[in-house]
N, C-alpha and C positions, 0 to 999 in steps of 0.2 A: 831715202834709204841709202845715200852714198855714204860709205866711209867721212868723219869729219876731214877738213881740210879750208885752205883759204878762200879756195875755188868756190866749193858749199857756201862758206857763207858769205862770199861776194855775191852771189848767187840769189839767196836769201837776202842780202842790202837792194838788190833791183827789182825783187819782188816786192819788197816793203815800199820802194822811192815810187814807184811805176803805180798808174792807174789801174784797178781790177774791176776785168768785167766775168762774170760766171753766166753759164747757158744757163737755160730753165729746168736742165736736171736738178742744179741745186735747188730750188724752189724756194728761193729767198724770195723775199715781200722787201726790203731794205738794200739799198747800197754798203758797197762796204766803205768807201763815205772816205776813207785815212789813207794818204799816199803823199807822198815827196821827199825830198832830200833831209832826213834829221840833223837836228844842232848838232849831239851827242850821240856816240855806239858805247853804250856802256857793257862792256866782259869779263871776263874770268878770266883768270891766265893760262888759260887751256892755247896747245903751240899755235892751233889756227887763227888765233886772236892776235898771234906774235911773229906773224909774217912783212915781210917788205910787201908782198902784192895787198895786203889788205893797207899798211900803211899806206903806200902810193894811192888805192884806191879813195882813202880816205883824204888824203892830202889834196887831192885831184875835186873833193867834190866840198870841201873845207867842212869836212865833220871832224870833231875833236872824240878822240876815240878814248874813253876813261876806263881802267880796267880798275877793279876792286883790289884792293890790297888785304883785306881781311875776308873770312865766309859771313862775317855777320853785316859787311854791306852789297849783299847782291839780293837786299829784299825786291829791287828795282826790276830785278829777270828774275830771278823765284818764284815772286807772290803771283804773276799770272800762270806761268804753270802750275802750279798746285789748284789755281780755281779752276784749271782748263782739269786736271785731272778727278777733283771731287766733285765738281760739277758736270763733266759730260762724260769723262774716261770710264769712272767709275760705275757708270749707269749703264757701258755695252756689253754686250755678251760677250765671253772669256774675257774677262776682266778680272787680272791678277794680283793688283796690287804690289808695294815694294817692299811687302814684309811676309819672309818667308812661312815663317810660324802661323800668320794669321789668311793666308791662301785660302781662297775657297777650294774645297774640292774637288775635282771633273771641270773646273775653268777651263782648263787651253779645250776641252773636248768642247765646249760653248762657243768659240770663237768660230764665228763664221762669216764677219766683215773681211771685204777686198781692201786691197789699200785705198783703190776707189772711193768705196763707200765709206771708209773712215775722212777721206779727205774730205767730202761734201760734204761730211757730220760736223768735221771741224770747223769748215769753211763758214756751215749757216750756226751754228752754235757761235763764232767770233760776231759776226754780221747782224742774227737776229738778237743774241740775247746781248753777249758780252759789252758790245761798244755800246748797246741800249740801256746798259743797267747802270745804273750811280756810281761815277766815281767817288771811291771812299775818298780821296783826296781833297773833294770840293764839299762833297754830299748835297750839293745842289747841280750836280749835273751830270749828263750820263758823260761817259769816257770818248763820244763822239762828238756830243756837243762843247766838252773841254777841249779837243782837237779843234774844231771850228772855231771855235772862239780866239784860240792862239792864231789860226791861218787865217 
């Protein structure tokens, strides 16, 4: 919930490279299995992607940082958010949606996740379903076992 910035998302690069472990509140059955240094950071040219600490960081850990030059190629960071949003966003209470016209009505009065319990939604929704489910890429394998199979 921080303001974005370079900080943020160096921040989120050592959550990504770093091994995760979650207590038993989360109530995962699965590891979350995907951790290390990436080849590539692919972004958008939003400023905190166009920082010298993010380059140095990058430099430092030799990821080649590719920012998209057009909106019609950032299917790469897009297309998992929208399955994180129609597949689990969408299913919690006060769930608004990004289109004003089609709002439910009385949502924000529905909302009654902490950032807490949204975070463990996200965390076991990533872990149990998403890296289990078929990479459309391969469509013979889930998005964890395509990880594995690269590492």
């Amino acid at each position: 919930m921080e303001a974005r910035s370079s900080d943020v998302v160096c921040l989120a690069l050592r959550h990504a490279i770093l091994p995760k472990q979650y207590s038993s509140a989360y109530e995962l059955t699965q590891a979350w299995g995907t951790y290390g240094i990436p080849q590539y950071l692919y972004t958008d040219g939003g400023k905190e992607f166009n920082s010298n600490h993010l380059e140095q960081v990058a430099n430092e850990l030799k990821i080649v940082l590719c920012q998209r030059r057009y909106p019609s190629e950032g299917g790469i960071v897009e297309r998992p958010f929208g399955t994180f949003n129609s597949e689990l966003l969408s299913t919690l209470p006060g769930y608004t949606g990004s289109n004003v016209q089609k709002r439910p009505k009385g949502s924000q009065k529905e909302a009654s996740l902490t950032l807490e319990q949204l975070e463990r939604l996200i965390v076991r929704y990533i872990v149990e379903h998403y890296n289990q489910s078929l990479d459309p890429r391969t469509g013979s394998q889930t998005r964890l076992g395509r990880w594995e199979a690269m590492h």
